[in-house]
ROKOL-992346 format. One record per residue: residue number from 0; x, y, z of N, C-alpha, C in turn. Coordinates in Angstrom, 3 decimals, decimal comma. Layout:
BEGIN
<NUM <X Y Z> <X Y Z> <X Y Z>>
...
***
This chain:
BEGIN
<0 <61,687 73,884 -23,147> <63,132 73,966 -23,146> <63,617 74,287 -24,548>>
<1 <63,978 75,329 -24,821> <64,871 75,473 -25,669> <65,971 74,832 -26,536>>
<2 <66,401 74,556 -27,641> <67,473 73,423 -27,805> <67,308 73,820 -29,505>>
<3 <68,049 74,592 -29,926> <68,324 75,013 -31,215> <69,084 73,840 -31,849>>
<4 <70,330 73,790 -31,261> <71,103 72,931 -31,987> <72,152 72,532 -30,685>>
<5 <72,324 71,892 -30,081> <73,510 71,698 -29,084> <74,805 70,518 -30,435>>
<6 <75,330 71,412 -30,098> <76,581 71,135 -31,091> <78,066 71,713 -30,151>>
<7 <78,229 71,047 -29,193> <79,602 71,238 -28,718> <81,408 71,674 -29,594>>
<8 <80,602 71,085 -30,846> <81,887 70,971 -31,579> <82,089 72,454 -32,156>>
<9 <80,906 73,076 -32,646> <81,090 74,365 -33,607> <81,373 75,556 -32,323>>
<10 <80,437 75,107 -31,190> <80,692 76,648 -30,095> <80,230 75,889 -28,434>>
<11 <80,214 76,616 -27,601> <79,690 76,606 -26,637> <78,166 75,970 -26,555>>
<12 <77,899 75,019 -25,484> <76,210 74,842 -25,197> <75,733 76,359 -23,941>>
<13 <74,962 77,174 -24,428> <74,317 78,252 -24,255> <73,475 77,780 -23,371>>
<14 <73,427 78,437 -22,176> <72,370 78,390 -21,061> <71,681 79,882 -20,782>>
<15 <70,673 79,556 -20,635> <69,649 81,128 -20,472> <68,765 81,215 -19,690>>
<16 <69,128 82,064 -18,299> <68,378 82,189 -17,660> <67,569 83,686 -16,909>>
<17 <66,615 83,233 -17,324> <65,733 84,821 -17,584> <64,425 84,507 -17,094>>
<18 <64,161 85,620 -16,151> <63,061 85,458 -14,657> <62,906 87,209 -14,439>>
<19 <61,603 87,332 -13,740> <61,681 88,605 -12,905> <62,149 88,756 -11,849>>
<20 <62,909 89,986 -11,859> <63,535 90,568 -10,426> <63,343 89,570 -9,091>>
<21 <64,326 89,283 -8,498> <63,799 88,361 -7,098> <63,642 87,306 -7,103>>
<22 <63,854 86,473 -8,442> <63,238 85,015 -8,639> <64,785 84,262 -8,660>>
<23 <65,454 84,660 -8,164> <66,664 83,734 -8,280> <67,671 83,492 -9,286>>
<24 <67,761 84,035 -10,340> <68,278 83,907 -11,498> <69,858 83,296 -11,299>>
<25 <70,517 85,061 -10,181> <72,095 84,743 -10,265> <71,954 83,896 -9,308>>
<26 <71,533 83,312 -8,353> <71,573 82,390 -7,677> <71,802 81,009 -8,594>>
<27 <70,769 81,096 -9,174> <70,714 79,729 -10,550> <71,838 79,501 -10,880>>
<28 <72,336 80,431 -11,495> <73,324 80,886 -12,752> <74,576 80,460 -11,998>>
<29 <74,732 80,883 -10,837> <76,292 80,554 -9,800> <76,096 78,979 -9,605>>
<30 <75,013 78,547 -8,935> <75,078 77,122 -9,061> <74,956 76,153 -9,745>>
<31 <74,613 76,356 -11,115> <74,590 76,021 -12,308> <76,443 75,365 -12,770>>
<32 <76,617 77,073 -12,814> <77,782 77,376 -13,025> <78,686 75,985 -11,882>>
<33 <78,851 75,924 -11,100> <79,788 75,779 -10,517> <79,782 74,530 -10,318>>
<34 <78,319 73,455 -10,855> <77,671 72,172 -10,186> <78,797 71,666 -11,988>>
<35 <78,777 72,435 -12,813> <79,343 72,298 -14,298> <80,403 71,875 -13,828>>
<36 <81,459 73,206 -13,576> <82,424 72,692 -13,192> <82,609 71,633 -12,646>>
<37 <81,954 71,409 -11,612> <82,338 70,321 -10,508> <82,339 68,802 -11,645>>
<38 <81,861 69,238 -12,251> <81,596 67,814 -13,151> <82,705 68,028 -14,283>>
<39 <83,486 68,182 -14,240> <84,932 68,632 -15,511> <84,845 68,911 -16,243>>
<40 <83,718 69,946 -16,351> <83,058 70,742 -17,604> <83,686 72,206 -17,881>>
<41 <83,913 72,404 -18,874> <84,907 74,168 -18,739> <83,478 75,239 -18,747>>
<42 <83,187 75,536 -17,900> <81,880 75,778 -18,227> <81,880 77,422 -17,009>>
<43 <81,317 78,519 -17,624> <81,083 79,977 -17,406> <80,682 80,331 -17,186>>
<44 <79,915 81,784 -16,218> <78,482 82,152 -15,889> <79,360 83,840 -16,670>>
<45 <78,147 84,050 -17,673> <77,986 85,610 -17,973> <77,080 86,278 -17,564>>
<46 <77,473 87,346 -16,229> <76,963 87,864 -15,088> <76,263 89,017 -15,979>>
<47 <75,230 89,135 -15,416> <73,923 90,429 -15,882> <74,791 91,564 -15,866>>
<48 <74,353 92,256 -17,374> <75,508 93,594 -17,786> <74,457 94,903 -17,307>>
<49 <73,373 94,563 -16,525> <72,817 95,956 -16,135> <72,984 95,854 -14,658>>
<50 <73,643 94,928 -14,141> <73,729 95,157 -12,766> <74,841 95,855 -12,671>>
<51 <76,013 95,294 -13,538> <77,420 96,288 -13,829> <76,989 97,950 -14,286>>
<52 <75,809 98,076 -15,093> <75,356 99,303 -15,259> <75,288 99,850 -14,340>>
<53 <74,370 99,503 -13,336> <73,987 100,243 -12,221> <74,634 100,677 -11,041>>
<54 <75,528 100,196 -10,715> <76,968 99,403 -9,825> <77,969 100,821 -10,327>>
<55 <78,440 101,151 -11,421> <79,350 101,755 -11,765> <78,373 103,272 -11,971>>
<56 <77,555 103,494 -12,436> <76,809 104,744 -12,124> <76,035 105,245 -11,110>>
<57 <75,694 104,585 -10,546> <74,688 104,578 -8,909> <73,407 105,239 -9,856>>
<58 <72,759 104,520 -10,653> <71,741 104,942 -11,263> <71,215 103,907 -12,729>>
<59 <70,027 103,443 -12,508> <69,113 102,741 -13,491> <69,483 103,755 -14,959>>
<60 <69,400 102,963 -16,095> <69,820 103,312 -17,060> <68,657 104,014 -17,417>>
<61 <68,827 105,113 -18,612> <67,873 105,817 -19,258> <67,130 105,049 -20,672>>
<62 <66,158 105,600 -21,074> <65,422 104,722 -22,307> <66,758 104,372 -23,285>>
<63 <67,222 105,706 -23,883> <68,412 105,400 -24,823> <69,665 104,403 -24,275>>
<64 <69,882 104,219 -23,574> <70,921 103,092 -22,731> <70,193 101,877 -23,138>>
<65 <69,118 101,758 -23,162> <68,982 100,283 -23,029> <69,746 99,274 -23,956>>
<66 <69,245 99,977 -25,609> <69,925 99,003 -26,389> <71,375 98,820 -26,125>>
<67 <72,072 99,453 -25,696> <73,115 99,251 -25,823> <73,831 98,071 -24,656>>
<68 <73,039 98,524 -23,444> <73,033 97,422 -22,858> <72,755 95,994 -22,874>>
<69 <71,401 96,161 -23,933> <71,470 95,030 -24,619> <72,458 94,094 -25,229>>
<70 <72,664 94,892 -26,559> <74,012 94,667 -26,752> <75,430 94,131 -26,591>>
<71 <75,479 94,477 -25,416> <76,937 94,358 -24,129> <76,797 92,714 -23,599>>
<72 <75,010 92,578 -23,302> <74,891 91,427 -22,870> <75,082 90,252 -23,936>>
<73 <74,734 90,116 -25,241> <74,753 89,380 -26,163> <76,145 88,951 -26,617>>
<74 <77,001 90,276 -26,493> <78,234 89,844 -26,958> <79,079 89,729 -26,079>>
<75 <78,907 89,343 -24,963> <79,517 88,540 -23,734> <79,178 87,348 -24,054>>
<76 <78,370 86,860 -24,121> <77,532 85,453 -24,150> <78,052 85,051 -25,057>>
<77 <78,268 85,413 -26,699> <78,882 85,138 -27,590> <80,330 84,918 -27,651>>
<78 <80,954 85,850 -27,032> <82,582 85,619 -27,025> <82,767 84,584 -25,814>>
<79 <82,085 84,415 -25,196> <82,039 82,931 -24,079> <81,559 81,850 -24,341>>
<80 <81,168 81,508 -25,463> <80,526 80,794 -26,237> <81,927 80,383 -26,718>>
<81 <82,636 81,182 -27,132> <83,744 80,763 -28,277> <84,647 80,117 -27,903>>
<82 <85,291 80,157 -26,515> <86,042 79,792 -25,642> <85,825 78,751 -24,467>>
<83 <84,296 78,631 -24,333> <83,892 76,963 -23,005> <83,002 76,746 -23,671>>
<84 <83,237 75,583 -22,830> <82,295 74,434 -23,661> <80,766 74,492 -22,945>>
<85 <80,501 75,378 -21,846> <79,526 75,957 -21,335> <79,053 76,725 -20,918>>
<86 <78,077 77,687 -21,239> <77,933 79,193 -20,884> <77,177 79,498 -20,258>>
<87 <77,028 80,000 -19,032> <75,333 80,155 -18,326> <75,074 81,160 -17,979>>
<88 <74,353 81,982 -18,985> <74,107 83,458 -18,895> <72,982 83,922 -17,487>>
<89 <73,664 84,843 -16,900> <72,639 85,473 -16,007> <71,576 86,266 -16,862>>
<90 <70,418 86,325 -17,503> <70,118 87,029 -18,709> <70,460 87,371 -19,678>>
<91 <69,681 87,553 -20,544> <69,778 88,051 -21,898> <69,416 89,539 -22,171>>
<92 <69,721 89,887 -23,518> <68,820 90,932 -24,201> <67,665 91,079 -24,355>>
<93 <66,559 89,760 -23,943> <65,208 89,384 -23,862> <64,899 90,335 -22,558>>
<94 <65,510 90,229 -21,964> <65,148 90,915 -20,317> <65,075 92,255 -20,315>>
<95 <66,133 93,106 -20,967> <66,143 94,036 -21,629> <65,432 94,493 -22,373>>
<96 <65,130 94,219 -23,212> <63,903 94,480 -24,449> <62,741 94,766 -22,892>>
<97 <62,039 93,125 -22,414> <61,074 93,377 -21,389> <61,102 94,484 -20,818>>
<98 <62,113 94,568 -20,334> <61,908 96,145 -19,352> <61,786 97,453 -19,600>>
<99 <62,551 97,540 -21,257> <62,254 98,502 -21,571> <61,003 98,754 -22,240>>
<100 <59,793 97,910 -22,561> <59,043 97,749 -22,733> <57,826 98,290 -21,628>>
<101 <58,236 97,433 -20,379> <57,568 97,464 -19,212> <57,647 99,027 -18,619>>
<102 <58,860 99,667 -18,424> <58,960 100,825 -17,713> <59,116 101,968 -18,803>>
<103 <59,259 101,643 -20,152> <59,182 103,129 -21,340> <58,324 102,715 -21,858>>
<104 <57,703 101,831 -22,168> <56,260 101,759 -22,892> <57,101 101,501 -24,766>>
<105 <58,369 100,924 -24,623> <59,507 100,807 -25,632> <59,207 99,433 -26,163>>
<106 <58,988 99,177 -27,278> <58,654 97,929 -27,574> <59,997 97,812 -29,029>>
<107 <60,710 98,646 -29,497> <61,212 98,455 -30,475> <62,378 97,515 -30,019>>
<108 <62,937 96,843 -28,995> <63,879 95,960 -28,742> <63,665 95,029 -28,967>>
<109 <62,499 94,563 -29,013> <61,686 93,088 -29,445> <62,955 92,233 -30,324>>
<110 <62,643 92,979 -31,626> <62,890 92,063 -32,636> <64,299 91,307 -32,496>>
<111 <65,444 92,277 -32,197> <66,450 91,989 -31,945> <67,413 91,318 -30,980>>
<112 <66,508 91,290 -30,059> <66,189 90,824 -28,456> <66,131 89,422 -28,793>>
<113 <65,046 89,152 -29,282> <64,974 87,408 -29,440> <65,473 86,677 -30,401>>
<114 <65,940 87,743 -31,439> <67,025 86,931 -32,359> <68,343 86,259 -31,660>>
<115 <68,505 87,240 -30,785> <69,958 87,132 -30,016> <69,248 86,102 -28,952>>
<116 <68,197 85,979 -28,642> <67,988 84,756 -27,362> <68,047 83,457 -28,185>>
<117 <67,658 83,453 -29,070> <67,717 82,348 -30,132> <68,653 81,855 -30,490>>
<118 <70,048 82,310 -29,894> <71,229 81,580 -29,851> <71,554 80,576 -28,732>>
<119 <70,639 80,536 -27,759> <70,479 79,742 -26,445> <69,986 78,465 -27,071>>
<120 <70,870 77,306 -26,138> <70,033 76,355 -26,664> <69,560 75,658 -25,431>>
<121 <69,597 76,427 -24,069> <68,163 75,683 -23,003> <68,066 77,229 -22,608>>
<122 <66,922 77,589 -22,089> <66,195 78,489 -21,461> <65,197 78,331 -20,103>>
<123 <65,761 78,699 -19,601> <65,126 78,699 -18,168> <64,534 79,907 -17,081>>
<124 <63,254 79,871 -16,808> <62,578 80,889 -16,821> <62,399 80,528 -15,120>>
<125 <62,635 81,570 -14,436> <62,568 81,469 -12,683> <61,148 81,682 -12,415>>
<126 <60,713 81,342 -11,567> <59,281 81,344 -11,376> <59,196 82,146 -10,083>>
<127 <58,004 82,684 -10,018> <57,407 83,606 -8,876> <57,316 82,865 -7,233>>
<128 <57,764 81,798 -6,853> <57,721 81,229 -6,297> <58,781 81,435 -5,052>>
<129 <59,393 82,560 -5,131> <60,166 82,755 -3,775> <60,376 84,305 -3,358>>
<130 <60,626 85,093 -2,089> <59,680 86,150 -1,597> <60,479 87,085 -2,334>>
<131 <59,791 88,417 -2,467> <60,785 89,698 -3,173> <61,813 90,133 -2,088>>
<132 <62,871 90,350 -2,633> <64,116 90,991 -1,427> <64,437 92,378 -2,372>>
<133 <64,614 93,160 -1,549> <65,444 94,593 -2,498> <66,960 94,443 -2,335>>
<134 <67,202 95,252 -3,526> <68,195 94,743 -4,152> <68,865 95,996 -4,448>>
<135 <69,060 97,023 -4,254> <69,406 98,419 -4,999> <68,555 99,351 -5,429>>
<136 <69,249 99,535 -6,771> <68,659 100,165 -7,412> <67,903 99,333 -8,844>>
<137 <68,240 97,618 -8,983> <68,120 97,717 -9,817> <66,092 96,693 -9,570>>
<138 <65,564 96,961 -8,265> <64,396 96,340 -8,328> <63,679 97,574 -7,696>>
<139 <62,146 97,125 -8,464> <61,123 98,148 -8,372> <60,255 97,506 -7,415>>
<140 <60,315 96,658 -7,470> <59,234 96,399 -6,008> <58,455 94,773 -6,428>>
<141 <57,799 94,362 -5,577> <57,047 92,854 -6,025> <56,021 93,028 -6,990>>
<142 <55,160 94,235 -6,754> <54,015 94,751 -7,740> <54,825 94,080 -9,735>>
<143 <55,918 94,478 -9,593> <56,155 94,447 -10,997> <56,520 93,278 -11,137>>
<144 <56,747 91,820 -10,666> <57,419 90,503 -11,061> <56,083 90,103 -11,899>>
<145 <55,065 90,090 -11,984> <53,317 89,766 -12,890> <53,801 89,962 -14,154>>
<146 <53,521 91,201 -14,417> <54,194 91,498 -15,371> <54,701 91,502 -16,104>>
<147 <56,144 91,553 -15,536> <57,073 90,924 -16,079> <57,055 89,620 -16,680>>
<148 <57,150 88,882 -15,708> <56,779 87,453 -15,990> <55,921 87,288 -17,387>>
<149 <54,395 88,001 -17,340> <54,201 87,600 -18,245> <54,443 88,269 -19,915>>
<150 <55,163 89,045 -19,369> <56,175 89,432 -20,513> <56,785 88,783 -21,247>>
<151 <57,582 88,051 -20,375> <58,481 87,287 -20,869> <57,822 85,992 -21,510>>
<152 <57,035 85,683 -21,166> <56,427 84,282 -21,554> <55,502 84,359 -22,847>>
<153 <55,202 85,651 -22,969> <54,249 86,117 -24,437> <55,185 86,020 -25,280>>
<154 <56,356 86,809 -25,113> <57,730 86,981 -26,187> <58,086 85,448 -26,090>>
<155 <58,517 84,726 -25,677> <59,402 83,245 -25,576> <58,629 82,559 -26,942>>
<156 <56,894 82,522 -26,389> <55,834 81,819 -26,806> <55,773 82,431 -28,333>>
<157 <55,428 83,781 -28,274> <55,005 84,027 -29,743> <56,487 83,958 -30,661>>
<158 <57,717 84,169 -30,311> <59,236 84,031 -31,135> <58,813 82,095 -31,168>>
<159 <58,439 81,498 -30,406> <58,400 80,425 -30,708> <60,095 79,715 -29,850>>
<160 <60,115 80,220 -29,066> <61,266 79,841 -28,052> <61,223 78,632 -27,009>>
<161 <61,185 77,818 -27,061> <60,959 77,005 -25,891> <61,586 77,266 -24,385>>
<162 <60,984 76,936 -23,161> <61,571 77,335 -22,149> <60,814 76,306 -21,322>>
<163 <61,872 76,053 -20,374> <61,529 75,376 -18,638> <61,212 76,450 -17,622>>
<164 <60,168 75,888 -16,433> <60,413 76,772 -15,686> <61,113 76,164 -14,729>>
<165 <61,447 76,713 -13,651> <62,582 76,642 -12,600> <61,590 77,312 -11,403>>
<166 <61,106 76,029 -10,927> <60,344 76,379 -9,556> <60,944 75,413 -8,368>>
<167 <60,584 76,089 -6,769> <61,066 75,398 -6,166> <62,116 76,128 -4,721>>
<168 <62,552 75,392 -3,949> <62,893 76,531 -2,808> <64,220 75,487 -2,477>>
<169 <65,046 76,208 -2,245> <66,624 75,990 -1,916> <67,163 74,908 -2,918>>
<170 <68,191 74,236 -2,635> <68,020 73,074 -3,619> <67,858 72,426 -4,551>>
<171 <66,573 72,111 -4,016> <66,083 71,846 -5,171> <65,139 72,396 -6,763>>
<172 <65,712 73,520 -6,606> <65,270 74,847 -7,686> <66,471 74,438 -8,366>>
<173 <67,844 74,493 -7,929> <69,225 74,564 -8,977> <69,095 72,810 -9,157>>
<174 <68,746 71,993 -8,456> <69,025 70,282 -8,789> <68,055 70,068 -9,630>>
<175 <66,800 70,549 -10,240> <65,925 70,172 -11,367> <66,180 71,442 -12,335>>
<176 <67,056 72,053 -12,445> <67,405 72,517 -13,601> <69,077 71,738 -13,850>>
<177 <69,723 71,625 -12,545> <70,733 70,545 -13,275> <70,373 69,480 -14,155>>
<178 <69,512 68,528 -13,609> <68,592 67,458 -14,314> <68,605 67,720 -15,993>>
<179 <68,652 68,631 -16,341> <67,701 69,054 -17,305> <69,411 69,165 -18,083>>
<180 <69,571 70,323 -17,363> <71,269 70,465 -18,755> <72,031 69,458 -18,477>>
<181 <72,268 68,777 -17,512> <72,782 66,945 -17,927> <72,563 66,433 -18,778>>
<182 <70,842 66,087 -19,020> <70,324 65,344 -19,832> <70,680 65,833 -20,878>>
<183 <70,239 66,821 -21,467> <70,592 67,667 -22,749> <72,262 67,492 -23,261>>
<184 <73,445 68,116 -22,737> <74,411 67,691 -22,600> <74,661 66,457 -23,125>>
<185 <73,986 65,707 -22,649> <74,319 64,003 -22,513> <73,152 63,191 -24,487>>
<186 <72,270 63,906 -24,207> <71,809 63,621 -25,472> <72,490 64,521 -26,830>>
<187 <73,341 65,744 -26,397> <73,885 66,466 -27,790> <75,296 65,751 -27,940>>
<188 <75,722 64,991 -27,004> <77,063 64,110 -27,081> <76,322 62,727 -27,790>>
<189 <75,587 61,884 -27,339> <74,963 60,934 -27,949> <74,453 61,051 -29,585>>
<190 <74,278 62,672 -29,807> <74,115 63,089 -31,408> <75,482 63,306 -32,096>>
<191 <76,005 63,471 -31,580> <77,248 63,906 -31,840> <78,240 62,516 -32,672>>
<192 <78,194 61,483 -31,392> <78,754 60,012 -31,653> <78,061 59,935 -32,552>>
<193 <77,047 59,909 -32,944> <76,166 58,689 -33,767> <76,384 59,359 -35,471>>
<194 <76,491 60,713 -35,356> <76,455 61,131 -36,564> <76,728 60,922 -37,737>>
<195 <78,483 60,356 -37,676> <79,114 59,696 -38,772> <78,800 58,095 -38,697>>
<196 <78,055 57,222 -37,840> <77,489 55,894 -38,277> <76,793 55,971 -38,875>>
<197 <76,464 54,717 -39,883> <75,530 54,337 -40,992> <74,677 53,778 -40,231>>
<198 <73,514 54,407 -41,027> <71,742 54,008 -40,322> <71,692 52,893 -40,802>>
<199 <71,115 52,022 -39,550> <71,012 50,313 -39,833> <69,583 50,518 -40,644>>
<200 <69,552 49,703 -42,156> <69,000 48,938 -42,663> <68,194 47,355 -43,062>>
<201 <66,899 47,275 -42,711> <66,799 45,757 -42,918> <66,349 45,459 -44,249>>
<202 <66,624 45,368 -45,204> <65,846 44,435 -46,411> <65,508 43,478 -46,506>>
<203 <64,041 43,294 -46,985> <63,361 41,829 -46,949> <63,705 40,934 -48,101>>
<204 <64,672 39,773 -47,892> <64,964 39,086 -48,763> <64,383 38,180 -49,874>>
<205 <62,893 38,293 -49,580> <61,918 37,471 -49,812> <61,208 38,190 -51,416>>
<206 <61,551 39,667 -51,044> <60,627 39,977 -52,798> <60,897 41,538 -52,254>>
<207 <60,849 42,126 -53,192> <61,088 43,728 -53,528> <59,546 44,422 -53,308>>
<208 <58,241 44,099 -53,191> <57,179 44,544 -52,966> <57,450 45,325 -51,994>>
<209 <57,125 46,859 -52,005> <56,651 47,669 -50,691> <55,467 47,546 -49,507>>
<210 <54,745 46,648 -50,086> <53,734 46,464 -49,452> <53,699 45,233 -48,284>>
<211 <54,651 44,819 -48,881> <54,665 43,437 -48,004> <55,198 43,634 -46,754>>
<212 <54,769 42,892 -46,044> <54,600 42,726 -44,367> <55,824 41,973 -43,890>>
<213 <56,480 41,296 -45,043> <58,466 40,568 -44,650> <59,262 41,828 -44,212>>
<214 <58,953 43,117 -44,793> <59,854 44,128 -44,958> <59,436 45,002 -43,617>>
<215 <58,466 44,328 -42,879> <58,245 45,481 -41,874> <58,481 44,649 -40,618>>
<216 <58,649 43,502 -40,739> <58,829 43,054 -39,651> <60,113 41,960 -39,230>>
<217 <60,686 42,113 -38,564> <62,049 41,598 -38,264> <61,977 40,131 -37,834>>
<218 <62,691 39,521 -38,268> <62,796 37,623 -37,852> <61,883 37,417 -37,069>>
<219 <60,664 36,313 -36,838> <60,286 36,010 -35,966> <60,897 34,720 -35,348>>
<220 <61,165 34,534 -34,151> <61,731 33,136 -33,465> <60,846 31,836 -34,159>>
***
């Protein structure tokens, strides 16, 4: 799991969810989204900017499109960041980079790709675990979710990204990734309170020695 810094106060807590084709993502992402809300959270889903690609051209983008699509996606996520207090991206620029990797043999998105995922602070990776459906134009078939997948998990791993996976069928696929950004949530508020208290101190009244065993151990009855 991912968790840079959850700091409610400076921006948005960043949700990232990034899977191969078919694995549920916007499914995630809507119920994510909406389980937030339900809980009085101002909280957002930033919908995948290559499905809007594809949707408005009736056609998969070309090699040169990609970055830019990239792009489009990052600074959605960012300007939604600025404005709720929760963001739950249908993908990233990570996904992007992958594919253009996967289908141009394009590896130069890398670098920039995971700088910008590195603004997420949970990541959640859909797992192969539920059947391929077609989808348009924007899926190639089941052959390519391998792949992919382990695309994504080389890049996460070697950037040094942490990630959950998200396995599981109806249900309980979106209720153990709720689990997870609750908890988180609930521990970056618990950092939050505690910040400006003073760290309790015990001093051993008995002698100033470091070594001594008064100073390490608290009243006995």
């Amino acid at each position: 799991m991912s968790c840079q810094c959850l700091n409610v106060a400076e921006r948005g807590v960043v949700i990232a969810i990034v899977g191969a084709e078919s694995t549920g993502k916007t499914t995630l992402a809507v119920g994510l989204t909406q389980a937030l809300q339900a809980d009085g959270m101002n909280a957002v889903m930033v919908p995948e900017v290559l499905r809007e690609f594809c949707d408005d051209r009736g056609r998969t983008p070309y090699p040169h499109e990609q970055v830019g699509i990239a792009q489009e996606q990052t600074l959605r996520i960012v300007q939604a960041a600025q404005t709720h207090d929760v963001v739950v991206a249908d993908t990233t620029a990570l996904m992007t980079a992958v594919y253009s990797d996967h289908l141009f043999n394009d590896q130069g998105l890398y670098p920039q790709a995971l700088s910008d995922h590195a603004l997420a602070d949970l990541t959640f990776l859909t797992a192969l675990d539920l059947p391929w459906q077609a989808d348009g134009l924007q899926r190639d078939g089941a052959h390519v979710r391998e792949p992919v997948d382990s695309l994504i998990r080389q890049h996460l791993v070697s950037a040094r990204l942490a990630f959950s996976v998200v396995a599981g069928q109806g249900a309980h696929r979106q209720d153990q990734a709720l689990l997870a950004v609750r908890q988180a949530l609930s521990a970056a508020q618990r950092a939050q309170d505690n910040a400006g208290r003073p760290r309790w101190r015990w001093v051993c009244e008995k002698c100033d020695d470091g070594d001594c065993e008064e100073q390490h151990w608290l009243p006995r009855a």
